[in-house]
N, CA, C and O atoms as a GROMACS GRO file, in nm:
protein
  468
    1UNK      N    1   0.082  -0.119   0.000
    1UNK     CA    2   0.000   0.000   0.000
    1UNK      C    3   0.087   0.126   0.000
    1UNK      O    4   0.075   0.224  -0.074
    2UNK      N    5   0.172   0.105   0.093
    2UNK     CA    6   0.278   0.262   0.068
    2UNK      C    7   0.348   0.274  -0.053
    2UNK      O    8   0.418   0.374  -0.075
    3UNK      N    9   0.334   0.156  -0.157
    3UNK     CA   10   0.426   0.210  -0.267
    3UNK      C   11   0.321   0.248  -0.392
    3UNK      O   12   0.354   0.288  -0.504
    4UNK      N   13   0.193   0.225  -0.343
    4UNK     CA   14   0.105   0.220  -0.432
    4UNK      C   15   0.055   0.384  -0.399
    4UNK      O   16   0.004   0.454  -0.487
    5UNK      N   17   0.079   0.429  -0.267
    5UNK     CA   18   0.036   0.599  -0.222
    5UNK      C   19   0.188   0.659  -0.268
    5UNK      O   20   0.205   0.774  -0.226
    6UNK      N   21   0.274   0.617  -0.328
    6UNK     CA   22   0.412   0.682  -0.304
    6UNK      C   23   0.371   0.708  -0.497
    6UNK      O   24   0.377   0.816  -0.555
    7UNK      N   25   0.334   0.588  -0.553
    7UNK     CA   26   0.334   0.608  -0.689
    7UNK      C   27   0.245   0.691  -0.738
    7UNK      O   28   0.270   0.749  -0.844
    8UNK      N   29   0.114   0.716  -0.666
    8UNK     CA   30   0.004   0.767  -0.691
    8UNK      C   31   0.085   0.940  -0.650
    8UNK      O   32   0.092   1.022  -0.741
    9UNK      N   33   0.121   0.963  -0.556
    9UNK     CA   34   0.153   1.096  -0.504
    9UNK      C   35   0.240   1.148  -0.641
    9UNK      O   36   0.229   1.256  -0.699
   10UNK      N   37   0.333   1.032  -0.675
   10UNK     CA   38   0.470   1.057  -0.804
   10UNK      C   39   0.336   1.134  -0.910
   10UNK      O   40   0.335   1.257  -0.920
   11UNK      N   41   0.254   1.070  -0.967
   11UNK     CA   42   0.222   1.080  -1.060
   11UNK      C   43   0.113   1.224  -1.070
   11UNK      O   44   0.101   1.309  -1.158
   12UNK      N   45   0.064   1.212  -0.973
   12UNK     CA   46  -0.012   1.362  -0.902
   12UNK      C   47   0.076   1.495  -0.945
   12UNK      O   48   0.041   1.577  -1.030
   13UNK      N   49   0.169   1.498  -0.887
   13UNK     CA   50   0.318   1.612  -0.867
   13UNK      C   51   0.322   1.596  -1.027
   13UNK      O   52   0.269   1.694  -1.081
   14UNK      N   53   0.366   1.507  -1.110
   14UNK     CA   54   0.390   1.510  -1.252
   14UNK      C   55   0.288   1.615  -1.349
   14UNK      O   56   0.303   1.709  -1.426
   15UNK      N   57   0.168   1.525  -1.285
   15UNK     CA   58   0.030   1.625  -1.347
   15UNK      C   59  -0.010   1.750  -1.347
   15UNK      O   60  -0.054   1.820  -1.438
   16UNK      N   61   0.010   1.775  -1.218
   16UNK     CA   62   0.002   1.903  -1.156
   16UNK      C   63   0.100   2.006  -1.228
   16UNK      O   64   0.072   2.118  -1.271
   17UNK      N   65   0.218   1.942  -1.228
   17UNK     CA   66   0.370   2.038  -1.272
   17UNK      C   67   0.331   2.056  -1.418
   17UNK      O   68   0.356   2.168  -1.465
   18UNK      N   69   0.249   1.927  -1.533
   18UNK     CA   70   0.224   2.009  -1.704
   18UNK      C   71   0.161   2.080  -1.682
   18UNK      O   72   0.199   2.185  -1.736
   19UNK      N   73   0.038   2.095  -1.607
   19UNK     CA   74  -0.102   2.200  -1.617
   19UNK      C   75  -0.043   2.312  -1.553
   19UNK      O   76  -0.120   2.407  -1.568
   20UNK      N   77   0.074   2.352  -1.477
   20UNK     CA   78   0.104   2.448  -1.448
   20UNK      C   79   0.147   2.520  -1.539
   20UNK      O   80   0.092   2.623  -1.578
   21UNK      N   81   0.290   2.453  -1.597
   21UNK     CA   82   0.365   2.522  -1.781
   21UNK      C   83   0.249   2.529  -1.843
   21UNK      O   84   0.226   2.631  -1.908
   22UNK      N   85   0.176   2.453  -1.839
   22UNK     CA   86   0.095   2.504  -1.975
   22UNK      C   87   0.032   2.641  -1.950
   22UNK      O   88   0.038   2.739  -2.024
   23UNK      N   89  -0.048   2.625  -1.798
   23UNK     CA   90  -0.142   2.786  -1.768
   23UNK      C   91  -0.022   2.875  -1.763
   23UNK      O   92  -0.059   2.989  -1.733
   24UNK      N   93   0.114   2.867  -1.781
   24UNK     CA   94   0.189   2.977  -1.806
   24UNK      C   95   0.200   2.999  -1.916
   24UNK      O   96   0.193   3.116  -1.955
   25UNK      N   97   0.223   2.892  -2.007
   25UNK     CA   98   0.216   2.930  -2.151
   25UNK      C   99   0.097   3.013  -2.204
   25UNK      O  100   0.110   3.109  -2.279
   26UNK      N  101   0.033   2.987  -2.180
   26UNK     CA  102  -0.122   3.067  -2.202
   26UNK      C  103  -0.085   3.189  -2.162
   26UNK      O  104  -0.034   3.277  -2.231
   27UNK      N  105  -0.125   3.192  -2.001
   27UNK     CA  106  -0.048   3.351  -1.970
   27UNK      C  107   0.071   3.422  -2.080
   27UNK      O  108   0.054   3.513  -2.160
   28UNK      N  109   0.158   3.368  -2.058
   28UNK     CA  110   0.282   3.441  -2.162
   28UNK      C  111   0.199   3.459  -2.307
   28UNK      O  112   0.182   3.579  -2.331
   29UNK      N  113   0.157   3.390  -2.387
   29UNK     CA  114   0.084   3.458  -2.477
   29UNK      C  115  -0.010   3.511  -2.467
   29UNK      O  116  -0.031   3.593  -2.556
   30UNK      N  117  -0.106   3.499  -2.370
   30UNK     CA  118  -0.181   3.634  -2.324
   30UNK      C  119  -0.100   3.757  -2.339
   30UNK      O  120  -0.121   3.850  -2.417
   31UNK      N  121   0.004   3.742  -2.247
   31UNK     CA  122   0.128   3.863  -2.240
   31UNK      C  123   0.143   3.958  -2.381
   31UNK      O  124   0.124   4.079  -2.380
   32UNK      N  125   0.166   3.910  -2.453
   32UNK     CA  126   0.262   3.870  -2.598
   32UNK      C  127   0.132   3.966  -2.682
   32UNK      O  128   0.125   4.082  -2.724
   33UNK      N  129   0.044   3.856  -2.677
   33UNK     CA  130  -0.089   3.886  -2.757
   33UNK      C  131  -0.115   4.114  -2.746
   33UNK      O  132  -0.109   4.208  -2.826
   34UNK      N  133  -0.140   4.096  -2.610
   34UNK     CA  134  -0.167   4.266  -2.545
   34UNK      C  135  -0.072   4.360  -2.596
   34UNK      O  136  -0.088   4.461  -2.664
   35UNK      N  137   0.074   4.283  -2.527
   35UNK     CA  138   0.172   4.379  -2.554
   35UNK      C  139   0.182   4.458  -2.704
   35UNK      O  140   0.213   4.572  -2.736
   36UNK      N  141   0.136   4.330  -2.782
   36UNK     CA  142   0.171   4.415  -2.951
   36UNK      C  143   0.026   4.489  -2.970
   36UNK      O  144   0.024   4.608  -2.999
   37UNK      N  145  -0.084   4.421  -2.954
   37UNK     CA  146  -0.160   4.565  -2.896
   37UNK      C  147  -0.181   4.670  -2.898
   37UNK      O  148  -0.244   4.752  -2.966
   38UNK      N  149  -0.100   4.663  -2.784
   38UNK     CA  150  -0.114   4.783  -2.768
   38UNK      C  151   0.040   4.849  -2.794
   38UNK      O  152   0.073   4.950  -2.731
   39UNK      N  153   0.120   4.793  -2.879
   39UNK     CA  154   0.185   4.874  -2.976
   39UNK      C  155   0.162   4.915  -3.098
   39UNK      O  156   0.244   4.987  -3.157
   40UNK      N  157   0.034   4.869  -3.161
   40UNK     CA  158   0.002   4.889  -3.256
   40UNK      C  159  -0.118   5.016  -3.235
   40UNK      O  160  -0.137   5.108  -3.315
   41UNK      N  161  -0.192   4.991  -3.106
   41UNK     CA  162  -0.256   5.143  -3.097
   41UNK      C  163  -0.166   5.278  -3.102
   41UNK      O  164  -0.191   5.389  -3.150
   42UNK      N  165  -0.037   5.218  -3.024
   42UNK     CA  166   0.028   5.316  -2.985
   42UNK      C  167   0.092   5.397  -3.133
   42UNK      O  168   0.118   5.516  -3.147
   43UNK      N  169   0.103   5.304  -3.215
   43UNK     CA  170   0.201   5.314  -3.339
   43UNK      C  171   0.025   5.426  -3.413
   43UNK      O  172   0.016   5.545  -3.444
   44UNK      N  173  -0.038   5.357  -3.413
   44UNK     CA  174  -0.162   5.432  -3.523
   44UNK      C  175  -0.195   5.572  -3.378
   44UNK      O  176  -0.234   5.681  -3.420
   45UNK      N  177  -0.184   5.564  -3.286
   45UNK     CA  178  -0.211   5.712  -3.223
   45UNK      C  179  -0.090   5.814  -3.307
   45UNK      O  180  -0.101   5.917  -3.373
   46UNK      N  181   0.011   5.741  -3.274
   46UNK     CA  182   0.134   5.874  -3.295
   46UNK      C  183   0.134   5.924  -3.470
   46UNK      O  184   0.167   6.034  -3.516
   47UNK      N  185   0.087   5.802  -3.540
   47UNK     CA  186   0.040   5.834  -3.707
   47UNK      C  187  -0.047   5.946  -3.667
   47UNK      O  188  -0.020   6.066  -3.672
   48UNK      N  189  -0.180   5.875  -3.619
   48UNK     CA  190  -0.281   5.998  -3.659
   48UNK      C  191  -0.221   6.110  -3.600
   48UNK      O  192  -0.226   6.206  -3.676
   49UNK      N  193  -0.169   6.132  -3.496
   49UNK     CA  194  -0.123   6.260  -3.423
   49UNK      C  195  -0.034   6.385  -3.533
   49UNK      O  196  -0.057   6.505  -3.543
   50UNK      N  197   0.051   6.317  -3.591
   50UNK     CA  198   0.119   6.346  -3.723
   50UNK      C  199   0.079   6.373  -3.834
   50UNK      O  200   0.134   6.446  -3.917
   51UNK      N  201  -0.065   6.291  -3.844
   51UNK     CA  202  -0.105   6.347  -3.970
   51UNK      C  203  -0.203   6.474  -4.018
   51UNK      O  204  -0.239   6.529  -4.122
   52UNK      N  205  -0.226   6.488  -3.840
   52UNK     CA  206  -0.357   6.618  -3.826
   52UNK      C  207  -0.306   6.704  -3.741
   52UNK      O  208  -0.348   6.711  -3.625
   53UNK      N  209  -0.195   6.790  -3.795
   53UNK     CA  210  -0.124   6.905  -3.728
   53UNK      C  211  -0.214   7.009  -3.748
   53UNK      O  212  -0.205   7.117  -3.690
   54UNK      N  213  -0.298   6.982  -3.826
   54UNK     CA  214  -0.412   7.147  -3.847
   54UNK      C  215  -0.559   7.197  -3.742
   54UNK      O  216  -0.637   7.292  -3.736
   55UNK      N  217  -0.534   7.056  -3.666
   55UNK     CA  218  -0.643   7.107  -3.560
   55UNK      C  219  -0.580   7.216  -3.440
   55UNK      O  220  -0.467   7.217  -3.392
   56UNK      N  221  -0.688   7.299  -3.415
   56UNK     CA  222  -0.660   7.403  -3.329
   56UNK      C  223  -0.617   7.383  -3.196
   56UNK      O  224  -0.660   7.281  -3.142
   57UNK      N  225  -0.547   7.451  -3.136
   57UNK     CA  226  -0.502   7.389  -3.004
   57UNK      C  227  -0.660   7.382  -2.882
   57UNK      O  228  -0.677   7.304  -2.789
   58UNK      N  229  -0.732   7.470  -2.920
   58UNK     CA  230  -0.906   7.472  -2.863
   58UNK      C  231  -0.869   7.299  -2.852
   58UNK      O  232  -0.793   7.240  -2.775
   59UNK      N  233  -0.969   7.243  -2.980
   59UNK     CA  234  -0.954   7.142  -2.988
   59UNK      C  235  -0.856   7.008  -2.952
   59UNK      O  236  -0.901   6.893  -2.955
   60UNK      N  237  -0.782   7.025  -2.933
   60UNK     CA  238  -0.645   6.988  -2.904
   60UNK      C  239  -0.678   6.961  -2.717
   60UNK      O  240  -0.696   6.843  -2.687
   61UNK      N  241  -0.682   7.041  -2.626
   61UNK     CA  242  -0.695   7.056  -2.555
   61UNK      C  243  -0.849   6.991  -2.534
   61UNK      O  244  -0.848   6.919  -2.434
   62UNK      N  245  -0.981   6.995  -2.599
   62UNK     CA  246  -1.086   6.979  -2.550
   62UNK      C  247  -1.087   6.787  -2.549
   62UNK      O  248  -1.164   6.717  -2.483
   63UNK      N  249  -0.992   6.748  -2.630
   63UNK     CA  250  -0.980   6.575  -2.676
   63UNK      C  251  -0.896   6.538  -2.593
   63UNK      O  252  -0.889   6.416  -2.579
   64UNK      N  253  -0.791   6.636  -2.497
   64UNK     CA  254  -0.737   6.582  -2.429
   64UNK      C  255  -0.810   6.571  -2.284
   64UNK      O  256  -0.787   6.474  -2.211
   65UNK      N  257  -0.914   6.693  -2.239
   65UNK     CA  258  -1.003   6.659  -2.153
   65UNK      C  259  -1.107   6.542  -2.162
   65UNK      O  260  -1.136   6.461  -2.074
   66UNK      N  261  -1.157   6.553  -2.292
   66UNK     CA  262  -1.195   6.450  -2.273
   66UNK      C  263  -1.146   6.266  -2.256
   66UNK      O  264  -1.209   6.175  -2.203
   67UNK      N  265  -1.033   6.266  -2.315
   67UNK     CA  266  -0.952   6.157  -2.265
   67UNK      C  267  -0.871   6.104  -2.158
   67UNK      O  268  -0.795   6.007  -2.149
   68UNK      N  269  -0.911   6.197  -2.076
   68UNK     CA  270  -0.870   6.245  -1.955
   68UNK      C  271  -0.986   6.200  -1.838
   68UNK      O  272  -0.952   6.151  -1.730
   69UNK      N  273  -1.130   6.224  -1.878
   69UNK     CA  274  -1.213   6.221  -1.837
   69UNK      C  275  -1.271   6.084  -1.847
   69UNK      O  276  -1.326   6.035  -1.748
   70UNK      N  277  -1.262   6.028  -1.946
   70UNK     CA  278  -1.306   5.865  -2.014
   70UNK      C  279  -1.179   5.782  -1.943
   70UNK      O  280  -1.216   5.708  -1.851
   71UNK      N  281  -1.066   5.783  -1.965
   71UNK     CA  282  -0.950   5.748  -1.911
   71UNK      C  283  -1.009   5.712  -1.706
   71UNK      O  284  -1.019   5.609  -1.641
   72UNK      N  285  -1.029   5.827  -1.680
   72UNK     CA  286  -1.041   5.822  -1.522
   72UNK      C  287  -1.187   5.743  -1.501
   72UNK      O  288  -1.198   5.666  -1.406
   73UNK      N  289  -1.284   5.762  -1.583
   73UNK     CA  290  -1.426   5.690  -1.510
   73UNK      C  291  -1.422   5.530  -1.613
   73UNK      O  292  -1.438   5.424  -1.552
   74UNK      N  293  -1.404   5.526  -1.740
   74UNK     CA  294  -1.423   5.397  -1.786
   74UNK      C  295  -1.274   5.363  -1.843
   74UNK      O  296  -1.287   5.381  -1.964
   75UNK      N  297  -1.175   5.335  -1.826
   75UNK     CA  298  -1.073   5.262  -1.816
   75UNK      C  299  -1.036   5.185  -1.944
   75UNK      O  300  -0.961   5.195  -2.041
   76UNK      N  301  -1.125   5.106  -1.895
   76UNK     CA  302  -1.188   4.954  -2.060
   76UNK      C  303  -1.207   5.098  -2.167
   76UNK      O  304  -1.128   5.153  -2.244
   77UNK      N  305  -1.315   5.117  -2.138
   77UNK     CA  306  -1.347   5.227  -2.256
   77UNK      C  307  -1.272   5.292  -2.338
   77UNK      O  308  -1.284   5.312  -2.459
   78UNK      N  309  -1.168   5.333  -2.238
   78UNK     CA  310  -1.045   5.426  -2.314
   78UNK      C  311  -0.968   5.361  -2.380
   78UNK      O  312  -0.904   5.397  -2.479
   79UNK      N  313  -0.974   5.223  -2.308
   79UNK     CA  314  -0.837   5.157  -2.413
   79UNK      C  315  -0.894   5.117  -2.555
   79UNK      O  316  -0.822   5.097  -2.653
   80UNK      N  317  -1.072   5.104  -2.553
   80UNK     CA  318  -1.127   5.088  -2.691
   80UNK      C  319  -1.090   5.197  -2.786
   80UNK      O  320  -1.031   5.183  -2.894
   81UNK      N  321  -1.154   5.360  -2.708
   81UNK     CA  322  -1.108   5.476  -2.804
   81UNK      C  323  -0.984   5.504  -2.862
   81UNK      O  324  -0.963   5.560  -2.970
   82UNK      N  325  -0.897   5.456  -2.773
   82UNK     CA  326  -0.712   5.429  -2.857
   82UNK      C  327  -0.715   5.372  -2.958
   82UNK      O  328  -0.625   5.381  -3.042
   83UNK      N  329  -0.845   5.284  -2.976
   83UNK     CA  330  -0.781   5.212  -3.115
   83UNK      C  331  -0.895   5.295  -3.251
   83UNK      O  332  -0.904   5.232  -3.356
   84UNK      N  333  -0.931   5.357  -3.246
   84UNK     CA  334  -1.043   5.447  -3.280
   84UNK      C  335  -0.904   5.492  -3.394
   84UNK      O  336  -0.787   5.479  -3.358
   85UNK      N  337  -0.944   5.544  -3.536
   85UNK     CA  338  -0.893   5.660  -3.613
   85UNK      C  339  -0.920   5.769  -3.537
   85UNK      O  340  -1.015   5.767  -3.458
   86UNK      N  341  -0.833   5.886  -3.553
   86UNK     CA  342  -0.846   5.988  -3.528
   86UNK      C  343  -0.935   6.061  -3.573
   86UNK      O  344  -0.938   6.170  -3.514
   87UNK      N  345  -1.032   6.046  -3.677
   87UNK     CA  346  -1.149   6.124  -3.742
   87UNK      C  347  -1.214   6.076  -3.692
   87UNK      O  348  -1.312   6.152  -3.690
   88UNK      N  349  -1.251   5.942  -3.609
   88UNK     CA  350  -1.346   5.921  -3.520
   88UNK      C  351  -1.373   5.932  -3.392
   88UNK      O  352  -1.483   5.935  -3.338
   89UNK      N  353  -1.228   5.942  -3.325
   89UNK     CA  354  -1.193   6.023  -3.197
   89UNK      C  355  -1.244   6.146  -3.213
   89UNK      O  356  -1.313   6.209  -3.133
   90UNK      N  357  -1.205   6.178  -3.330
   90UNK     CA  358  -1.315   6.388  -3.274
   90UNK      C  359  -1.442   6.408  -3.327
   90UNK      O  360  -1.494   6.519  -3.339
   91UNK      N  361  -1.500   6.289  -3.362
   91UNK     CA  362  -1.643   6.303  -3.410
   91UNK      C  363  -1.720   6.256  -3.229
   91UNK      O  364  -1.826   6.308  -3.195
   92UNK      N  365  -1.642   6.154  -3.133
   92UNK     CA  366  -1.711   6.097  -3.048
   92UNK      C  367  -1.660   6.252  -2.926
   92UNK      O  368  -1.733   6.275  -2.830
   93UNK      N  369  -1.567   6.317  -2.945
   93UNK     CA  370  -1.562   6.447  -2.882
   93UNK      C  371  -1.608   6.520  -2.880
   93UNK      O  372  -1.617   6.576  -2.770
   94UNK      N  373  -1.688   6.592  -3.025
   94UNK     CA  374  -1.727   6.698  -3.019
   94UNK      C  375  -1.948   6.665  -3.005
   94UNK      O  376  -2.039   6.744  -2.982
   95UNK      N  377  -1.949   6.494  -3.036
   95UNK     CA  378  -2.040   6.424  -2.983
   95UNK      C  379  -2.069   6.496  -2.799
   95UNK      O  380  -2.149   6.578  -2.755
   96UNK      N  381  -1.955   6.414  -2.737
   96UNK     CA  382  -1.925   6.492  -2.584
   96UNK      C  383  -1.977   6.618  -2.550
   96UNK      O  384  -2.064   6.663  -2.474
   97UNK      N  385  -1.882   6.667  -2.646
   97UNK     CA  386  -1.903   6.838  -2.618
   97UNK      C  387  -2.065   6.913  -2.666
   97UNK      O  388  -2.107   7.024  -2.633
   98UNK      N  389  -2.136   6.808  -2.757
   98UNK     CA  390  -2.227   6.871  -2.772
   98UNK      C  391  -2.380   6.855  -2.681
   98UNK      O  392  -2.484   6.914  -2.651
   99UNK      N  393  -2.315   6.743  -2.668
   99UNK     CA  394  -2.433   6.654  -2.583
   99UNK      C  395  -2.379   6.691  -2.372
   99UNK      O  396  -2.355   6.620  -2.274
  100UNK      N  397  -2.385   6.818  -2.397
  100UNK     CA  398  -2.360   6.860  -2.250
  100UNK      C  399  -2.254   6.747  -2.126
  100UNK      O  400  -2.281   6.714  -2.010
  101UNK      N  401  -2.124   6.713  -2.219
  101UNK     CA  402  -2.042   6.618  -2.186
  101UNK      C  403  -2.117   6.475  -2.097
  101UNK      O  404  -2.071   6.422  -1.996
  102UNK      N  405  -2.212   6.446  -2.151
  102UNK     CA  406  -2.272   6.330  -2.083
  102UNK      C  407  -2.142   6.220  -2.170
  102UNK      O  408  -2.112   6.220  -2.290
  103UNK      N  409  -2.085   6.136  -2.059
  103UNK     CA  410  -2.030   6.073  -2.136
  103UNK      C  411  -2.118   5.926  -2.217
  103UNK      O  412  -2.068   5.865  -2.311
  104UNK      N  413  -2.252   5.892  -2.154
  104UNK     CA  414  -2.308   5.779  -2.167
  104UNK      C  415  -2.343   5.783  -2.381
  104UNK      O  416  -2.337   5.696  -2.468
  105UNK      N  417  -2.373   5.920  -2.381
  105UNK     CA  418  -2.353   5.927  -2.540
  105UNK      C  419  -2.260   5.942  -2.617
  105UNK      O  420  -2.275   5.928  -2.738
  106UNK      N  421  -2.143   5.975  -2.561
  106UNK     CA  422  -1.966   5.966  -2.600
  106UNK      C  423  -1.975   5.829  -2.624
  106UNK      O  424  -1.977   5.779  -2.737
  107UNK      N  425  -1.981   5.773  -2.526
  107UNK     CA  426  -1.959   5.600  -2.558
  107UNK      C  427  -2.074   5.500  -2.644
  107UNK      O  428  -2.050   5.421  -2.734
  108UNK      N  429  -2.166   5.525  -2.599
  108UNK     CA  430  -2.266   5.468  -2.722
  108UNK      C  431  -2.228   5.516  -2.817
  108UNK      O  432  -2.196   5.419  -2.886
  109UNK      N  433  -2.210   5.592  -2.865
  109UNK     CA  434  -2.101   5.669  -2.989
  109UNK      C  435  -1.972   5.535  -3.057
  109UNK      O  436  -1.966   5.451  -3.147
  110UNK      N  437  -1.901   5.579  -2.963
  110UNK     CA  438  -1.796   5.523  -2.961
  110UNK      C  439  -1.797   5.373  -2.997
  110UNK      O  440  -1.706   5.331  -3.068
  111UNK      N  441  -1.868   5.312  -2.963
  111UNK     CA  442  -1.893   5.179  -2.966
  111UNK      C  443  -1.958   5.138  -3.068
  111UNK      O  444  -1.935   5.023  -3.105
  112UNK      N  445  -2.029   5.197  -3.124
  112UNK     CA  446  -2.123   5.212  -3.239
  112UNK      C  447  -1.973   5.201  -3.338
  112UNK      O  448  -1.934   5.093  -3.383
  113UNK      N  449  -1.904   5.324  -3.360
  113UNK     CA  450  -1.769   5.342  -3.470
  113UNK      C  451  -1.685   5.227  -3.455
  113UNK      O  452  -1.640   5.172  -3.556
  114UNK      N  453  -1.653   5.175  -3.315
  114UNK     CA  454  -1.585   5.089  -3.325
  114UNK      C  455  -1.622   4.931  -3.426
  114UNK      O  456  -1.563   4.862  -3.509
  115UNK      N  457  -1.748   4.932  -3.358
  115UNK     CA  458  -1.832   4.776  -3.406
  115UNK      C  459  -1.847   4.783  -3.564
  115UNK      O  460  -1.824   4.683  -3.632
  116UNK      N  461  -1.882   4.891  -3.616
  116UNK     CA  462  -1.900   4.902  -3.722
  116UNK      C  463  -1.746   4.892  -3.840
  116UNK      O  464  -1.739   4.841  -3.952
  117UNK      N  465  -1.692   4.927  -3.797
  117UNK     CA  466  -1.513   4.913  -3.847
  117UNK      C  467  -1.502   4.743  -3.859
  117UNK      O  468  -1.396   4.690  -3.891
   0.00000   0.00000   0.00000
């Protein structure tokens, strides 16, 4: 009986130890997956940023409040609008700005441009 609980324990520890590498492997490409991600938002923010030097600093300033503002209450949200074109980032802003900064229509907005893309 003790070599039969000694073999059973061996084989337990074995099992235990693949399903661990593996839920790391997963994790690490979870990792992997995000990281480029969100280098690729990062890469299409700094494009669009570059390519629309003609907006007014008004403006300029009113997209940064508002990203500022979305950023601090919906989090998730913001990281959706990062991936947004920039012609649709200031359509869901001046959305904001018109609609007495309610953000609940910023984001139904927003979500709408996104899904539809």
């Amino acid at each position: 009986m003790g070599k039969f609980f000694r073999s059973l324990v061996l084989v337990l520890l074995a099992f235990t130890g693949t399903v661990a590498v593996a839920a790391e492997v997963d994790y690490l490409n979870e990792l992997n997956a995000e990281a480029e991600s969100e280098a690729s938002a990062s890469a299409n923010e700094g494009a669009n940023s570059a390519s629309h030097k003609n907006i007014s600093d008004a403006k300029i300033k009113q997209k940064k409040d508002f990203e500022m503002a979305l950023n601090n209450k919906l989090p998730s949200t913001y990281k959706l609008y990062k991936r947004l074109p920039f012609e649709q980032k200031m359509v869901v802003v001046e959305t904001y700005l018109s609609n007495n900064k309610r953000m609940p229509v910023a984001t139904s907005l927003m979500f709408d441009l996104y899904f539809k893309n």
